[in-house]
N, C-alpha and C positions, 0 to 999 in steps of 0.2 A: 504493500500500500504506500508504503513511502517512495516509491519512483513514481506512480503515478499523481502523486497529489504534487511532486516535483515536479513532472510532469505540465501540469495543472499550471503552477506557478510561472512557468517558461512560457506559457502563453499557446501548448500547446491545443487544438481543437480537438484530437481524436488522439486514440495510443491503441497499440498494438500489443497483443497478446498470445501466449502459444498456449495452450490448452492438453492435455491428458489425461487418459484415464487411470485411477489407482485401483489396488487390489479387491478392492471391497464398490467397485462402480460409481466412485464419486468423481468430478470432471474438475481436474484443480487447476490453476493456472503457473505452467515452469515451463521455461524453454527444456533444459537436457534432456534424455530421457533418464540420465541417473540424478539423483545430488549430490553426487561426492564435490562438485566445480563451486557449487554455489551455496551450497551448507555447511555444518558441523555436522553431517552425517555420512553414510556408505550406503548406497543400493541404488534399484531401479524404483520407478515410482510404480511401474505396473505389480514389483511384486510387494508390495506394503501398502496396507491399510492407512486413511486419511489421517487417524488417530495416529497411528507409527511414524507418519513423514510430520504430523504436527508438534512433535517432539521435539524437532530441531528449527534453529534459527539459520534465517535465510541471508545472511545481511554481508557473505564474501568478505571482499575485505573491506567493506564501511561499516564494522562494528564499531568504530569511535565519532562516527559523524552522523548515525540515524537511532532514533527510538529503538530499541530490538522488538519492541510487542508490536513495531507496524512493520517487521523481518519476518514475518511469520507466510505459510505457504497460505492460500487464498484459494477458498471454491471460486466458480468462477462468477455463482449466484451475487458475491458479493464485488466482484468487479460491476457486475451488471447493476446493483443499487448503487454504485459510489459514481457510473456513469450515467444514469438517469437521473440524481439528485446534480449534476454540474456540467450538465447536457454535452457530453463527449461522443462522438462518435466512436465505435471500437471495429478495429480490426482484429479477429481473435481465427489464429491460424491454430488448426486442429493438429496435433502431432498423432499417427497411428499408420505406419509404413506397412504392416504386415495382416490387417484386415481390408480386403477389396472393399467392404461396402463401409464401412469407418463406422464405426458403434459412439463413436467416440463422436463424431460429426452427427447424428441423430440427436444425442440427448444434448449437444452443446445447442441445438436448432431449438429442441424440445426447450428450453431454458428462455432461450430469447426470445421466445414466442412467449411464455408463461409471464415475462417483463412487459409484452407490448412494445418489444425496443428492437422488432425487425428496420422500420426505417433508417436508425440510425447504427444498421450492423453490419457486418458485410465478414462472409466465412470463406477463409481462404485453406490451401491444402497442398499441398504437392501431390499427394494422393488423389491424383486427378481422378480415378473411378468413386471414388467413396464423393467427391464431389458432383458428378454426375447422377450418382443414387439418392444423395440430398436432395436434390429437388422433386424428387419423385413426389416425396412427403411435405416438401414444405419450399412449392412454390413461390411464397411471398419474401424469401428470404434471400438476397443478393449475395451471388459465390466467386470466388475470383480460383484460377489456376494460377502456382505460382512455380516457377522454373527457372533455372542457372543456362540454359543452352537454346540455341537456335530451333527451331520448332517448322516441319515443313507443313506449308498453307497451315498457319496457324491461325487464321479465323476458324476453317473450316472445322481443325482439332477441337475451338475450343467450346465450339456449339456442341460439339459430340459430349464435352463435357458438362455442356450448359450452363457455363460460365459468361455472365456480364462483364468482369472484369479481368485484366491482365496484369500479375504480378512477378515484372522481369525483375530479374537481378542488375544494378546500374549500368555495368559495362556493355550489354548486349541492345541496350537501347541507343540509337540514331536517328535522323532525321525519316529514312526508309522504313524504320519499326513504325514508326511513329506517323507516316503517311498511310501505310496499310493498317493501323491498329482504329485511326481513325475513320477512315473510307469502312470500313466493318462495322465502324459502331461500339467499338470497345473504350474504356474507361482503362485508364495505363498508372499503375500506383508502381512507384522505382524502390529499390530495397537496395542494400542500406546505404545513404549519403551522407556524408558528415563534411562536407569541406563547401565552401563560399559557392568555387568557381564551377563546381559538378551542378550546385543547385540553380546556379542561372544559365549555363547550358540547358538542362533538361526544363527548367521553367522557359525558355526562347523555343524549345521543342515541342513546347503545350502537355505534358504529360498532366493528369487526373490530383495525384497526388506526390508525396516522396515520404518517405521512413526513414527514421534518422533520429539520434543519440545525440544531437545538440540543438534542441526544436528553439530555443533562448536565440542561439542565434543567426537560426533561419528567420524567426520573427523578426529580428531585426534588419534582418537582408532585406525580406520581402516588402516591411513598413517603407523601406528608403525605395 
């Protein structure tokens, strides 16, 4: 909770989020799939209970500079009230490489529906099939494909996916991604930017959105 209200503070509009499942079915918010990187503890999150991964502090190495009771791991229920109370948009990318249809992408849909805060969501995946099966169930809910490499006729792929939005990694976006992404009809969000001169390239390119670790001072780029 403490990045995102940092977050908040930097003036950002939306934050991004990775999502998995724990041993016991509960949908928590951590990038790895283990937390040895980013806790005081050892394991994978699939095989321990909400209770067992809520034992440890999350806080890396800003144990001396943040609250530790706002280091703690997070449903993602509770991302979804901390973004409806301070009107954030979320982008909350599902982590489950090894199930086709994402179990993990269902009850994270199932969640944002039960908020009423499909408008301002948008579920992204690499697990392009489990993104494609989301919609089956929950057509009101806006999906992105998200990919590191070149992609042949990637409109065409991504309708198979049924995906609205496009989530390249920064390097593989150009003016030609960015003429064919548009002439399709896609919405183009860049992953991950952190330097001035990347964000007003691809802001001269028109891309949708950009993801980024120093939103303080993209806001200030963007203001001037």
């Amino acid at each position: 909770m403490a990045a995102y209200e940092l977050a908040l503070d930097m003036g950002a509009d939306a934050i991004e989020l990775d999502v998995q499942l724990t041993k016991d079915g509960q949908v928590v918010v951590i990038h790895d799939l283990s937390i040895n990187r980013t806790s005081d503890g050892k394991g994978f999150v699939r095989d321990m209970t909400y209770h067992e991964l809520s034992r440890h502090v999350y806080a890396y190495k800003f144990k001396e500079k943040y609250d530790l009771s706002k280091c703690r791991l997070l449903k993602l229920e509770e991302v979804l009230d901390f973004a409806s109370k301070n009107d954030l948009f979320l982008n909350i990318e599902t982590k489950d490489y090894t199930d086709p249809r994402g179990k993990v992408n269902a009850m994270t849909a199932r969640l944002v529906r039960e908020f009423n805060y499909a408008e301002k969501s948008l579920i992204s995946s690499i697990n392009h099939n489990a993104v494609a099966y989301l919609k089956e169930e929950f057509p009101e809910i806006k999906t992105a494909i998200a990919f590191m490499t070149g992609i042949y006729d990637l409109p065409a792929y991504a309708r198979t996916c049924r995906a609205e939005v496009l989530h390249p990694i920064s390097y593989i976006v150009d003016e030609p991604f960015m003429e064919m992404a548009r002439g399709a009809g896609f919405e183009v969000n860049v992953w991950t930017v952190d330097n001035i001169e990347e964000l007003s390239k691809l802001q001269k390119l028109g891309v949708t959105g950009i993801m980024t670790n120093t939103p303080d001072l993209f806001c200030e780029a963007l203001n001037k």
